[in-house]
Structure formats: C-alpha cells, structure tokens
N, CA and C atoms as an extended XYZ file, in Angstrom:
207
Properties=species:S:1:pos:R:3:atomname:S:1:resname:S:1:resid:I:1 pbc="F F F"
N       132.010       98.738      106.560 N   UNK     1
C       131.558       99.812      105.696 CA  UNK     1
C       130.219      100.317      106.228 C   UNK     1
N       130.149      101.829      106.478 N   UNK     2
C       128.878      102.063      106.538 CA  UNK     2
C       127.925      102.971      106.112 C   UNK     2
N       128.667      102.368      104.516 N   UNK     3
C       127.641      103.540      103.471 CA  UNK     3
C       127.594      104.972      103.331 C   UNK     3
N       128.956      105.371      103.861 N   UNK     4
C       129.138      106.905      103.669 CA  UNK     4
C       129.068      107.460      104.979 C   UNK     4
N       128.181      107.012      106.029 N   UNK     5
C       128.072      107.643      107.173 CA  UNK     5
C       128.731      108.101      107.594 C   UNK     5
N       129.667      107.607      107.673 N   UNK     6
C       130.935      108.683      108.357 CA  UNK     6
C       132.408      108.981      107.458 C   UNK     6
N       132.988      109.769      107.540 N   UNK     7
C       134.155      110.577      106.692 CA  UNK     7
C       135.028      110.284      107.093 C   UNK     7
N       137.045      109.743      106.350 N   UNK     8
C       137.628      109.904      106.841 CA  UNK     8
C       138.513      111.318      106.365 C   UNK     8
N       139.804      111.638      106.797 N   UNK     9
C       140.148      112.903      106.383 CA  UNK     9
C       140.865      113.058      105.036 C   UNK     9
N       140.173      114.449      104.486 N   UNK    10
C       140.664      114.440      102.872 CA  UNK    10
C       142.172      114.154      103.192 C   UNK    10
N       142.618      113.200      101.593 N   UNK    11
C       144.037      113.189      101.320 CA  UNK    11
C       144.294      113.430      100.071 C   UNK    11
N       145.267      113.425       99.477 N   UNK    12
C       145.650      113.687       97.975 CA  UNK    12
C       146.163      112.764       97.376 C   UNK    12
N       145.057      112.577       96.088 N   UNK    13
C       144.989      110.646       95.257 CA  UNK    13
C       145.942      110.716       94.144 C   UNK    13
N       146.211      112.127       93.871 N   UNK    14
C       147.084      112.207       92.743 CA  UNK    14
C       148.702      112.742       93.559 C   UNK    14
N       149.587      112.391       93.106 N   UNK    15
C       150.667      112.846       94.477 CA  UNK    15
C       151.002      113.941       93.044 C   UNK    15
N       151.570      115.575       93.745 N   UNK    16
C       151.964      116.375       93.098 CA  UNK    16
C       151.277      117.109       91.810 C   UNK    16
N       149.573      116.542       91.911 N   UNK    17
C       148.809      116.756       90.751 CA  UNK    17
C       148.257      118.357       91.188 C   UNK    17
N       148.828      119.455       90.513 N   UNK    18
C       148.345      120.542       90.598 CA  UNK    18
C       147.581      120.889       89.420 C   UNK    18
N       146.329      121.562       89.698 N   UNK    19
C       145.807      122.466       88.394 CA  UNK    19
C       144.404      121.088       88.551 C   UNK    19
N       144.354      119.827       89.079 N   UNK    20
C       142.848      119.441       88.703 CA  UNK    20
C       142.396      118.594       87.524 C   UNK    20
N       141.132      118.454       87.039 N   UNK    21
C       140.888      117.499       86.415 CA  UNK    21
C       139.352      118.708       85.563 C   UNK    21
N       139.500      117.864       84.239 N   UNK    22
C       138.428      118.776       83.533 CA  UNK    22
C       137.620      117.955       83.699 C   UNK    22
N       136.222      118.787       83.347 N   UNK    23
C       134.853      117.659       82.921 CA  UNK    23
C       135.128      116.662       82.577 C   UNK    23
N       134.277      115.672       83.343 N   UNK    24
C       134.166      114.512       83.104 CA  UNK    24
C       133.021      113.533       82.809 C   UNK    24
N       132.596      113.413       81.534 N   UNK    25
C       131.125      112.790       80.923 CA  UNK    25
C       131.124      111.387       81.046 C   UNK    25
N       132.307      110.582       81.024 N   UNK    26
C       132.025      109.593       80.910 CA  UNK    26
C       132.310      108.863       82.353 C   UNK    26
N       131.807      107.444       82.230 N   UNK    27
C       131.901      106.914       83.914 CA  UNK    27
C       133.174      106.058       84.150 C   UNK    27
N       133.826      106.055       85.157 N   UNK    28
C       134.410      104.614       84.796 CA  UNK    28
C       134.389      103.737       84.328 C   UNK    28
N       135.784      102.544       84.146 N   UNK    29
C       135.751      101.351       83.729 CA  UNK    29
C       136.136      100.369       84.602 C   UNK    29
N       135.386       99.187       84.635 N   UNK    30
C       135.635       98.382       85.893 CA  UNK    30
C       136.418       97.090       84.810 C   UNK    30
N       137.449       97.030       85.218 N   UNK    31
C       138.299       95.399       84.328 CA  UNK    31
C       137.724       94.627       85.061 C   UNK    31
N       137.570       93.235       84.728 N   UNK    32
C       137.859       92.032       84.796 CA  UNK    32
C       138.191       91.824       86.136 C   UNK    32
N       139.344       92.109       86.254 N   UNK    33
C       140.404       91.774       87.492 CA  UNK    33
C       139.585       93.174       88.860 C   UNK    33
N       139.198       93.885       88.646 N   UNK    34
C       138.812       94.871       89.815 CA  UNK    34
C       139.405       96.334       89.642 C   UNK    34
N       140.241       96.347       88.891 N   UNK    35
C       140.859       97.652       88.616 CA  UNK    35
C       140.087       98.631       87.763 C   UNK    35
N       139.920       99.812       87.815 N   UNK    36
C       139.164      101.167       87.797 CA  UNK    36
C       140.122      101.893       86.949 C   UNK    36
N       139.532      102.420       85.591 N   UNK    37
C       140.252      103.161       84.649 CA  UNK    37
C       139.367      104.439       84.720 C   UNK    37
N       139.487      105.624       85.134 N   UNK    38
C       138.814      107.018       85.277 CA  UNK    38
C       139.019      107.856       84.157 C   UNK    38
N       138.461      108.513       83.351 N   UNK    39
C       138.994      109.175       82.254 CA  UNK    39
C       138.466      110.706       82.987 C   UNK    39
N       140.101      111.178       82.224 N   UNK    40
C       140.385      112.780       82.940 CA  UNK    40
C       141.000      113.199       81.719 C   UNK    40
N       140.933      114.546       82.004 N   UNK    41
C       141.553      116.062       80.607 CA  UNK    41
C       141.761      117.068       80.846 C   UNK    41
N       142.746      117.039       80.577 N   UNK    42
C       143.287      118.854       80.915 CA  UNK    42
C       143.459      119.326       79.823 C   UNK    42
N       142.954      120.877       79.757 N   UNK    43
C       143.486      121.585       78.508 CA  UNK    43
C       144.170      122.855       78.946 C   UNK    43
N       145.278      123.025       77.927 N   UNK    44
C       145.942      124.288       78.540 CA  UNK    44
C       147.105      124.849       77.345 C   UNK    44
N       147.555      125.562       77.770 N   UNK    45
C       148.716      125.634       76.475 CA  UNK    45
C       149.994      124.715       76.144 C   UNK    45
N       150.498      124.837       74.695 N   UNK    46
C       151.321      123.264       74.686 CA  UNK    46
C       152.516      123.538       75.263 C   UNK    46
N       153.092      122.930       75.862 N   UNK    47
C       154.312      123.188       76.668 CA  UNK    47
C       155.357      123.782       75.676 C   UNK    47
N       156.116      124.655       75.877 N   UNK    48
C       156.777      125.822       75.208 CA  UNK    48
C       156.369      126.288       73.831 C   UNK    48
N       154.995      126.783       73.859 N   UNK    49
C       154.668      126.998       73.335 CA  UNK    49
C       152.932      127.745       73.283 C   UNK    49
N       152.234      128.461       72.587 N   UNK    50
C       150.922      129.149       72.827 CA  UNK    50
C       149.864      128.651       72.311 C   UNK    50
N       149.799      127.611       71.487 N   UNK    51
C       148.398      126.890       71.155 CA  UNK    51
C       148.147      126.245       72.063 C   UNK    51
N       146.737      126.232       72.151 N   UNK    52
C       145.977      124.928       73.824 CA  UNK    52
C       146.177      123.872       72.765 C   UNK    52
N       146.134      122.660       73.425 N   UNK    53
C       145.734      121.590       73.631 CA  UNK    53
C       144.788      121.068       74.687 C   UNK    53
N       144.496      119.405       74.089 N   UNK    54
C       143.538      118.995       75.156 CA  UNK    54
C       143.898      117.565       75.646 C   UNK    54
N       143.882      117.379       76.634 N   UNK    55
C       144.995      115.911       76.727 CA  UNK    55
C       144.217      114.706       77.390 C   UNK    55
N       143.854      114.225       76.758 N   UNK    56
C       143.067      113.220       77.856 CA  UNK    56
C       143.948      111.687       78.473 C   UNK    56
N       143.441      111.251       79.077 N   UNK    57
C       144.159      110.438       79.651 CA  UNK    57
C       143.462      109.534       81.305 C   UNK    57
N       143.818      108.458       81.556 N   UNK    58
C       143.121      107.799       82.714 CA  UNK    58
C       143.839      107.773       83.737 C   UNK    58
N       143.455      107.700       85.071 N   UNK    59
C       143.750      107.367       86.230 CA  UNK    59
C       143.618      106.193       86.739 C   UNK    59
N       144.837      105.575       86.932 N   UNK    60
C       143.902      103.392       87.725 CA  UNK    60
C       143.920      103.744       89.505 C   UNK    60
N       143.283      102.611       89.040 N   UNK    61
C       143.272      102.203       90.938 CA  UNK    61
C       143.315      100.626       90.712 C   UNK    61
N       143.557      100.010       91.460 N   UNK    62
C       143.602       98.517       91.546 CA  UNK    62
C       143.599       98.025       92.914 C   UNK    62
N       142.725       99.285       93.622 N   UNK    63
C       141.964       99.338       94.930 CA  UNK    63
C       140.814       99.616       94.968 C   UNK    63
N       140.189      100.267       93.818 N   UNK    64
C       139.357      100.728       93.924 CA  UNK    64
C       138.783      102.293       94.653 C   UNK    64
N       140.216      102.766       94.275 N   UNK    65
C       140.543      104.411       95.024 CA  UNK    65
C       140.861      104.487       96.531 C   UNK    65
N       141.028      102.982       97.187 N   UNK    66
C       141.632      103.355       98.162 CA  UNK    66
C       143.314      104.257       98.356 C   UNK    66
N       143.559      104.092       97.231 N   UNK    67
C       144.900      104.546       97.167 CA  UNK    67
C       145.241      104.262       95.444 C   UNK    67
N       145.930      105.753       94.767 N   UNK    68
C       145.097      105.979       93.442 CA  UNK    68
C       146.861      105.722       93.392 C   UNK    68
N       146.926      105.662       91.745 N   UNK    69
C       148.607      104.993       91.309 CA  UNK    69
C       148.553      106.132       90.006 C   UNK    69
C-alpha cells in the first residue's frame, strides 16, 4: 500500500447501478467481523406511478470496497 500515491483504473462497484447515489451525511459502519455498511438514497418517482419517494438503503463490502456486493 502506498497511501494513495498511485491510482488504479476506475471500475464500476455497483454492477448495472445507473442514476448514482444521493447525499450522503452519515459515515460508514465498520462490523465486528470487517465488513462496511455505506448508507445511500435515491429519490425519484414511485415506480408506476408520480409521487417521489425517498429510499434509503446500504451498500456492504466484506472487503472493504475492494470489490462492492
């Protein structure tokens, strides 16, 4: 590891995740075991249908984002 110094090439952590991730205030959660709970939200309209919603929900890793599930 050497602290960021060098980059490898962007990849995509979410497979098929279009549209992104909303603000995000709060930080991760680190379990016990090493695994990483990310809190993410999308808001948008409700599926067949015209009121938004707001959906929150987490992302794990149990790599530690080497490779997101």
């Amino acid at each position: 590891m050497d602290h960021g110094t060098t980059w490898s090439e962007p990849k995509e952590l979410i497979a098929g995740d279009h549209g992104g991730r909303g603000p995000v205030k709060n930080k991760n959660i680190v379990l016990a075991d090493g695994t990483w709970l990310a809190p993410a939200s999308l808001e948008g309209p409700k599926p067949g249908g015209k009121r938004r919603v707001w959906r929150a929900f987490v992302d794990i890793s149990h790599d530690q984002v080497r490779e997101a599930v």
